[in-house]
C-alpha positions in Angstrom: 2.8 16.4 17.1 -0.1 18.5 17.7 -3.8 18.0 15.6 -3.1 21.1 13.8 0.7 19.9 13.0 -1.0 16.8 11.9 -3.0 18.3 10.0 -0.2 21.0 8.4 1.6 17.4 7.1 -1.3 16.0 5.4 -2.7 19.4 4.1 0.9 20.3 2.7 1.4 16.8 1.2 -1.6 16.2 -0.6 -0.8 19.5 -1.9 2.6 19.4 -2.9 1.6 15.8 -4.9 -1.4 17.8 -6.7 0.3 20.2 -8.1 3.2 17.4 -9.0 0.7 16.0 -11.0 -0.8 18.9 -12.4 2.8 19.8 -14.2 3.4 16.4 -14.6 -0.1 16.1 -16.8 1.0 17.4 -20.4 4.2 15.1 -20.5 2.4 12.1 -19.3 -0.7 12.6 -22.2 2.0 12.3 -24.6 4.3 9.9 -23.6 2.7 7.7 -21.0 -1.0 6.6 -22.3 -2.2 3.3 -21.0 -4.8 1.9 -23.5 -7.4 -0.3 -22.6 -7.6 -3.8 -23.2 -9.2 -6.8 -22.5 -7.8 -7.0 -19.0 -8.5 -3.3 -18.6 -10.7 -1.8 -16.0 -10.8 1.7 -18.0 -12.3 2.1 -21.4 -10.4 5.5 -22.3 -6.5 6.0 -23.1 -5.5 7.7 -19.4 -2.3 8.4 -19.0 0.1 6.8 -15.9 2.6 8.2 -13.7 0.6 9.9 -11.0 2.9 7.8 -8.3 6.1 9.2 -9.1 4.3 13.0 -7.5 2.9 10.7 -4.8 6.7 9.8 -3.8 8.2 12.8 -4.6 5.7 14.4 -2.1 5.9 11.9 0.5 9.7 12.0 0.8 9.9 15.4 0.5 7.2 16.3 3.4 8.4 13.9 5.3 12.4 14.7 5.9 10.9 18.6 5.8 8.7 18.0 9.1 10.3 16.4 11.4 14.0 17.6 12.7 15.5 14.0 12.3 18.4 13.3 14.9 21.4 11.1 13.8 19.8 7.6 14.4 16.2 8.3 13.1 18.0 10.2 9.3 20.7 6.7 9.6 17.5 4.6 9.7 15.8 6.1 6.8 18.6 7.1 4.3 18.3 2.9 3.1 14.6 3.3 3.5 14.4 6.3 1.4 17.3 4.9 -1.3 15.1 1.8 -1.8 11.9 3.8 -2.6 13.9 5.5 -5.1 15.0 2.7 -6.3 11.9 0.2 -6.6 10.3 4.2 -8.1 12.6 3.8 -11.2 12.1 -0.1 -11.7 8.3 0.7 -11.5 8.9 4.3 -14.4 11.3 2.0 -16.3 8.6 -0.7 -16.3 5.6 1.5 -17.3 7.4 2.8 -20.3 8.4 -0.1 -21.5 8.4 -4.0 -20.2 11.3 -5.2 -17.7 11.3 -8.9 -17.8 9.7 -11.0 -14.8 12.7 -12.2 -13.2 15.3 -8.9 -13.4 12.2 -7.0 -11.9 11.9 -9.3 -9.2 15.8 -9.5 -8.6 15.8 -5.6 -7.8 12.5 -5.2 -6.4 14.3 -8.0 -3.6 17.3 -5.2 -3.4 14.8 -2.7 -2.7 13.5 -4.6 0.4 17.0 -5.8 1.8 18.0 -2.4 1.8 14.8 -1.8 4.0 15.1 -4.1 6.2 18.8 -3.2 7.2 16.7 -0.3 8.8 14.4 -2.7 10.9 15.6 -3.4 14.6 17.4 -6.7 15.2 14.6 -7.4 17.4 12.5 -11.0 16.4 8.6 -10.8 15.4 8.2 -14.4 16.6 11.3 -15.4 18.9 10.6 -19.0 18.8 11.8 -18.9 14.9 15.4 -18.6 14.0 16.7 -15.3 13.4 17.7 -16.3 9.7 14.5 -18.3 8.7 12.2 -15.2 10.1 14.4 -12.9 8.0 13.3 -14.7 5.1 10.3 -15.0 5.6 9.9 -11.7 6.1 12.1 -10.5 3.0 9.5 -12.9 1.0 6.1 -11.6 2.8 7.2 -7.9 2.0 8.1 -8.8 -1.7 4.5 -10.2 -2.0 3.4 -7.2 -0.4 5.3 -4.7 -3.2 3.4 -6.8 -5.7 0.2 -7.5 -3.9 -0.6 -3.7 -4.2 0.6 -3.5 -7.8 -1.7 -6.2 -8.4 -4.5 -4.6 -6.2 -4.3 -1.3 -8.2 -6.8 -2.0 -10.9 -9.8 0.2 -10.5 -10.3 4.0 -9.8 -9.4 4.9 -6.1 -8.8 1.5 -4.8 -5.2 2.6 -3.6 -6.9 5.4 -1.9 -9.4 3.5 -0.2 -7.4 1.1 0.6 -3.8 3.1 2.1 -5.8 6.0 3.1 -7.6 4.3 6.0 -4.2 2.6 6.5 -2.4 6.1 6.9 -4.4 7.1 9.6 -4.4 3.8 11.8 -0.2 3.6 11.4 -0.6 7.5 12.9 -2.6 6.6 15.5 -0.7 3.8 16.2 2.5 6.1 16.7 0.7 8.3 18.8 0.3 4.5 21.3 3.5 4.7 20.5 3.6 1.6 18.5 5.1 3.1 15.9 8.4 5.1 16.1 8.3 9.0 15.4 10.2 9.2 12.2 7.3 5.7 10.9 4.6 7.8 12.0 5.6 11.0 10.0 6.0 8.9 6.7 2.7 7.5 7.1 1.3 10.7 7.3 2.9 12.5 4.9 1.9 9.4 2.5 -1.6 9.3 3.4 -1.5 13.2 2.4 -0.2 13.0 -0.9 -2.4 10.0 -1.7 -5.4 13.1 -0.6 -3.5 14.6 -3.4 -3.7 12.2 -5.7 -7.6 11.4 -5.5 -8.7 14.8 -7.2 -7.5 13.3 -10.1 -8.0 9.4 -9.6 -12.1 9.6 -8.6 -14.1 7.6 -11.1 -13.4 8.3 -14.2 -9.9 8.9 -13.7 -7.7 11.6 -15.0 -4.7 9.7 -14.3 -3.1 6.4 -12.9 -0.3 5.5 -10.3 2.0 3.6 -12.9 4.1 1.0 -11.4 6.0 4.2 -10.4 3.6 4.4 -7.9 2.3 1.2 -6.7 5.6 -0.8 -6.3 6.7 2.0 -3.7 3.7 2.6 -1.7 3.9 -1.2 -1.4 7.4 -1.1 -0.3 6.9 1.5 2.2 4.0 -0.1 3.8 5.2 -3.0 3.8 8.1 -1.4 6.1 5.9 0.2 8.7 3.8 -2.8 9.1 7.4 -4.6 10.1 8.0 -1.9 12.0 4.4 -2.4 14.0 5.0 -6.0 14.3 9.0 -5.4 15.0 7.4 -3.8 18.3 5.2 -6.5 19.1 1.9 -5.8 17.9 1.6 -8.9 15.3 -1.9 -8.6 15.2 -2.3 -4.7 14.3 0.0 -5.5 11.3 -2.4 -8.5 10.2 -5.1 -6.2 10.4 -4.4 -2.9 8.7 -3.9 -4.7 5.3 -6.2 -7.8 5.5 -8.3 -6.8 2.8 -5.6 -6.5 0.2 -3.7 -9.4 1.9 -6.9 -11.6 1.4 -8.1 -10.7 -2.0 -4.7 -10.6 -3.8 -3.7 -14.0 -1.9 -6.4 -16.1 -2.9 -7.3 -15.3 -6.1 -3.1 -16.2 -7.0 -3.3 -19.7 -4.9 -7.3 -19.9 -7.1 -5.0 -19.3 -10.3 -2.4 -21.7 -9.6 -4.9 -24.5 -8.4 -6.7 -23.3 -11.8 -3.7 -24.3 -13.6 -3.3 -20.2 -15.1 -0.3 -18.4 -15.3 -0.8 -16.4 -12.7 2.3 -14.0 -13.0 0.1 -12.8 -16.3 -1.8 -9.4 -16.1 -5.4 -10.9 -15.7 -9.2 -9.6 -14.1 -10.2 -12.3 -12.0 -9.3 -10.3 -7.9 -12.8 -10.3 -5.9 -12.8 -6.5 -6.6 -12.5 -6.8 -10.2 -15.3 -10.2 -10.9 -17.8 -7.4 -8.6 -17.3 -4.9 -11.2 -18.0 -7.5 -13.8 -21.0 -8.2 -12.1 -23.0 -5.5 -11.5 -20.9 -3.5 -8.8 -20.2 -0.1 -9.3 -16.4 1.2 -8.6 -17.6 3.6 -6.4 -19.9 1.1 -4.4 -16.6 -1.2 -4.8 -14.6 1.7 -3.2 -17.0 2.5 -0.5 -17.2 -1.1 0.3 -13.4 -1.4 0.8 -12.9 1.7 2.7 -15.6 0.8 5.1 -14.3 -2.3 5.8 -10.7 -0.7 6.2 -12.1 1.4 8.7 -13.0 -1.8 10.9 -9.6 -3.2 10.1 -8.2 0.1 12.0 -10.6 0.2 14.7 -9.4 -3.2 15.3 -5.9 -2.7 15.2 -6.1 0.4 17.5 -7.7 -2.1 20.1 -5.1 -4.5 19.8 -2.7 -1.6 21.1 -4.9 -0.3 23.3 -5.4 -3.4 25.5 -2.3 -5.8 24.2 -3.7 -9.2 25.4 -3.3 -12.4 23.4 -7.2 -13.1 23.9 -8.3 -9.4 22.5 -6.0 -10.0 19.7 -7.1 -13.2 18.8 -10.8 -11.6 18.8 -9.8 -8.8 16.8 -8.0 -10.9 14.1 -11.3 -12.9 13.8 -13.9 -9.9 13.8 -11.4 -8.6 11.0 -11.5 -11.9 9.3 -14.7 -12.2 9.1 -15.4 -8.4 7.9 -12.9 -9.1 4.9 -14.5 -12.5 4.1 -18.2 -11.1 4.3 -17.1 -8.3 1.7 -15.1 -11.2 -0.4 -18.3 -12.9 -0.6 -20.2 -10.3 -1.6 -18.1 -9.4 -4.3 -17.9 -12.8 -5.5 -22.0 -13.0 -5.3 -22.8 -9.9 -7.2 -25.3 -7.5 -7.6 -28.7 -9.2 -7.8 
């Protein structure tokens, strides 16, 4: 695809999920108002439901800009069925509360369904074909929640998936990623554009559950479909932020003792707002560092070499665990 077809996709997403959201607006104020509590980040009632134009946009962008041949439409009709269906889990559960272990049950549907799409080849061939399916089935289910969890301040999806967008793209253009990957990324990184206007401190309106659960799912596809390919590393790196903040504050929680599957405020991002960080410095700080996490991946598929990745892995490591501290310390 050419830079101004690239650009066409992301311009005619992110306007497709605006104006979504813009009709959407009056229904939501009345029927979808999140209040604030203790746990809150926001201290207004705002309503949620912005993801469900996010989707909408994504999947409608994408199957409109690309002519999909037999294989690529067979390989994302599951894909597509199980964004719709982890969509109405998330709407169902914004409205009103689907117990913890239901929820769970279909959000697992929605990721089998997704990863009857992936190829049959192994990420790590030295596993057994069933016990790396499982894994995987499990680290893409904490990935769904991971960036429900995640979603707790103004533009922290957009800083975070935004970045993320545009190193899948560029990654398909290595062609690490396969065509019909690529084109979903983009077209989600577009509506997500979309979707700041209205999400930039303080925010008009939230992604919901409705949102969140299937950005979380889709990502969480594309990255197996980077590693599928054999570029492990790249899809360590494009989410190590989230992957790092979300999974050590649960294992701090349940070495804590707390119930961790609880609503709480205790991820890195949140305890910097609490102390003295301001979203939009919190923002900056993540999309920065996301930006490193891409330039790092890109390398890893520019020059595939065990020693460059290991590198990589560890300047991303440390970038994420520098900003981790920092958010932990505070403003002074």
């Amino acid at each position: 695809m050419s830079p101004i077809g690239l650009a066409l996709v992301v311009i005619a997403a992110a306007a497709l999920s605006a104006a979504m959201i813009v009709a959407m607006l009056p229904w939501l104020n009345r029927h979808a108002l999140v209040q604030p509590n203790a746990r809150s980040s926001h201290r207004r009632s705002t309503p949620q439901g912005g993801g469900a134009a996010v989707i909408a946009a994504t999947l409608v962008v994408a199957l409109a800009t690309t002519a999909f041949g037999p294989y690529q439409l067979l390989t994302l009709l599951p894909v597509f069925a199980a964004t719709l269906l982890i969509a109405a889990v998330g709407a169902v559960d914004d409205l009103r509360t689907i117990a913890v272990l239901p929820r769970l049950a279909l959000q697992a549907l929605a990721v089998i369904l997704v990863m009857v799409s992936l190829p049959e080849t192994q990420i790590v061939p030295v596993l057994p074909w069933w016990f790396e399916r499982a894994v995987l089935l499990l680290a893409c289910l904490w990935f769904v929640n991971l960036t429900n969890f995640m979603d707790g301040i103004d533009w922290m999806t957009v800083a975070e998936f935004v970045p993320m967008s545009a190193g899948l793209v560029a990654l398909g253009m290595l062609g690490v990623l396969p065509p019909h990957g690529a084109t979903v990324a983009l077209a989600l990184g577009g509506s997500l554009i979309g979707f700041a206007f209205f999400n930039r401190p303080v925010a008009r309106i939230f992604l919901g559950d409705v949102g969140s659960l299937p950005i979380g799912l889709l990502f969480a596809w594309l990255l197996a479909l980077v590693a599928s390919n054999g570029y492990l590393a790249a899809a360590v790196l494009l989410p190590l932020y989230y992957l790092a903040d979300a999974t050590l504050t649960l294992l701090r929680r349940i070495r804590n003792g707390e119930p961790f599957w609880q609503a709480h405020r205790t991820h890195f991002y949140q305890r910097a707002t609490d102390r003295g960080w301001r979203v939009i410095g919190v923002v900056g700080a993540v999309f920065a560092v996301n930006i490193v996490l891409v330039g790092l991946a890109v390398v890893t598929a520019l020059w595939p070499d065990r020693s460059i990745a290991a590198v990589s892995v560890a300047l991303g490591a440390a970038s994420v665990g520098w900003l981790l501290w920092a958010f932990s310390r505070g403003r002074s």
